[in-house]
C-alpha positions as CSV (number, residue, x, y, z in Angstrom):
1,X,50.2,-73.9,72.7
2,X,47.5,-73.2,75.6
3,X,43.8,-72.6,73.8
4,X,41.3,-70.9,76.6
5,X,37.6,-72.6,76.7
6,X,34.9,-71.0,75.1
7,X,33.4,-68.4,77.9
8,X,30.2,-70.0,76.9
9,X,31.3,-73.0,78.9
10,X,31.9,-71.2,81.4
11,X,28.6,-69.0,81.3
12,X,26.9,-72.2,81.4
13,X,28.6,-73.0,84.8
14,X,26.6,-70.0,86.5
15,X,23.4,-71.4,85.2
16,X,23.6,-75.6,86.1
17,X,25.3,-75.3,89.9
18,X,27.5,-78.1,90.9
19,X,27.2,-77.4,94.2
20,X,27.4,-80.3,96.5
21,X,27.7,-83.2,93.6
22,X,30.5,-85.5,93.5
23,X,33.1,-85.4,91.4
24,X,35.1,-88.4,89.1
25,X,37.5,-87.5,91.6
26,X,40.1,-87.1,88.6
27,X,43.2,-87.4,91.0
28,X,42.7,-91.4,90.7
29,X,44.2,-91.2,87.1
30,X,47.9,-90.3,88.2
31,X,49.8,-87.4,89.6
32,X,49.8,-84.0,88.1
33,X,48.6,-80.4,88.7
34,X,45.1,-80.3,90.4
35,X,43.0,-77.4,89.8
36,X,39.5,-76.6,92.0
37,X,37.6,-74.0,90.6
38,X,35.1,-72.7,93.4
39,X,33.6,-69.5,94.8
40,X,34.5,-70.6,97.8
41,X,37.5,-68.6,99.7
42,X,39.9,-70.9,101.1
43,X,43.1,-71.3,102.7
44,X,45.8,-74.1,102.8
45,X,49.4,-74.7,102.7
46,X,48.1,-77.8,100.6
47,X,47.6,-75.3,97.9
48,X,50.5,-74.5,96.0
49,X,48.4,-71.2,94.0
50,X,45.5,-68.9,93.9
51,X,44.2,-66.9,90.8
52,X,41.1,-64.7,91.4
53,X,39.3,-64.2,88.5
54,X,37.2,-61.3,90.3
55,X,33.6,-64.2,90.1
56,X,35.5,-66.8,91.3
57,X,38.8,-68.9,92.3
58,X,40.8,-71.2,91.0
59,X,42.9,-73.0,93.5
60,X,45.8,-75.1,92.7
61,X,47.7,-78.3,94.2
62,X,49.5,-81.6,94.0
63,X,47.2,-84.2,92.7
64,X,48.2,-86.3,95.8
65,X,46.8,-83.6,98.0
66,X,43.8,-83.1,96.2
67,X,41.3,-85.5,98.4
68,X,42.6,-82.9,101.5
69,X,41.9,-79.7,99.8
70,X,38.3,-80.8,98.2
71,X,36.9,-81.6,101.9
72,X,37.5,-77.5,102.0
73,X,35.2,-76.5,100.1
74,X,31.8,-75.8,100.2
75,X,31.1,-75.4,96.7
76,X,33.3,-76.8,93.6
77,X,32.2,-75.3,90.1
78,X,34.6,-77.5,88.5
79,X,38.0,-79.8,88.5
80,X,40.8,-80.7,86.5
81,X,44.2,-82.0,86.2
82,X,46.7,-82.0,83.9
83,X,48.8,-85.4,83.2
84,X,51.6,-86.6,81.3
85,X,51.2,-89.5,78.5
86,X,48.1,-90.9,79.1
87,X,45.4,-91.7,76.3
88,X,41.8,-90.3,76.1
89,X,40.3,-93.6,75.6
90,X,42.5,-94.5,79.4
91,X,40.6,-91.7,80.7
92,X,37.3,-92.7,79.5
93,X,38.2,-96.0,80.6
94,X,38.8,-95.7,83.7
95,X,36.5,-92.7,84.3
96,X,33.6,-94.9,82.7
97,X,32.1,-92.5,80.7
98,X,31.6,-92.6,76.9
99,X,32.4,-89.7,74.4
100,X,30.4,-87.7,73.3
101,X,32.2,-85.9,70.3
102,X,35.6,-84.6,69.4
103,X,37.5,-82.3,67.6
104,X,41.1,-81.1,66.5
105,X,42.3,-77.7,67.1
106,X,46.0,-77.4,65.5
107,X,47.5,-79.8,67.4
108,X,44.9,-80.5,70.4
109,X,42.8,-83.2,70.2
110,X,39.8,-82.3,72.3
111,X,37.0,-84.8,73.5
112,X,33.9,-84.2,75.0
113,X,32.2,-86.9,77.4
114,X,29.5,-88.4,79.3
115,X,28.2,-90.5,81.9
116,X,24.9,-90.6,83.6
117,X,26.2,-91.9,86.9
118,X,27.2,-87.9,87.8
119,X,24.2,-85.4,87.9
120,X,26.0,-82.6,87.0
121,X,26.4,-81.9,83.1
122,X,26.3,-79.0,80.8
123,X,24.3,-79.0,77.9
124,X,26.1,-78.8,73.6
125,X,23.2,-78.7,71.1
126,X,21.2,-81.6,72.0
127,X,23.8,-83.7,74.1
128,X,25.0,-83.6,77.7
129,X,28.2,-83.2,78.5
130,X,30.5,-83.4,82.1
131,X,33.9,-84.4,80.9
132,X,36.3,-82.6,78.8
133,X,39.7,-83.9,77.5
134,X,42.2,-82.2,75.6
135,X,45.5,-83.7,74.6
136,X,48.4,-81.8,73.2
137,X,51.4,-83.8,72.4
138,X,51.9,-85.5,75.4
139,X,50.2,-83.8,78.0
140,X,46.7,-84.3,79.1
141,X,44.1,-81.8,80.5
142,X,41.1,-83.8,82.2
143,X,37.8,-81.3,83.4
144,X,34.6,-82.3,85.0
145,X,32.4,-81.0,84.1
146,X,34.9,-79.0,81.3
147,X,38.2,-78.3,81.3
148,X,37.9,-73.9,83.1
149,X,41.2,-72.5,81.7
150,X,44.0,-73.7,79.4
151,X,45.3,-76.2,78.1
């Protein structure tokens, strides 16, 4: 079952820029689909797809590529990935950031992180937010700042 983010999420996105920041560069937690969501129009055969979303892009490749395709871009709104069998608490881990909150959505266990070391975050009630994991059965969706599609 995919679930789509709350367009609030991504309303915020047009309101705190990322432009510029570094990301957790989410590709060092294994191989899997790599998504770069930008405004940026780009061109690779490193990407693998491109969805237009009539604001925006989101640009697809191989997790292994994905160091190649961010030095493309001149703005990055967002990243994820999407793994197989790994943990939130890995993730957190190895991502050093500590969560935030969490829920459970039918079968999607969704958690909501932070770290200070990344100036980029997105504000829920009171708290700041800039990583997202959702876990459903045994696939993994990672998102800095939030996960920007399904998962």
């Amino acid at each position: 079952m995919k679930l789509c983010l709350f367009v609030a999420f991504a309303a915020c996105l047009v309101f705190y820029s990322v432009a510029g920041v570094a990301s957790p560069h989410l590709e060092t937690l294994g191989h899997g689909e790599y998504s770069f969501y930008s405004t940026d129009v780009v061109a690779s055969p490193l990407i693998t797809n491109t969805t237009d979303l009539g604001f925006s892009y989101i640009y697809n490749c191989n997790s292994k590529d994905a160091p190649k395709v961010r030095k493309l871009f001149t703005r990055i709104d967002g990243e994820s990935i999407e793994l197989e069998s790994i943990s939130a608490d890995k993730i957190l881990r190895t991502l050093n950031h500590r969560a935030i909150s969490q829920t459970q959505i039918s079968d999607v266990k969704i958690v909501y992180a932070y770290s200070p070391r990344g100036s980029t975050f997105i504000k829920d009630g009171n708290s700041k937010i800039n990583l997202q994991i959702a876990v459903n059965n045994q696939t993994t969706t990672v998102g800095w700042p939030v996960i920007l599609g399904s998962y």
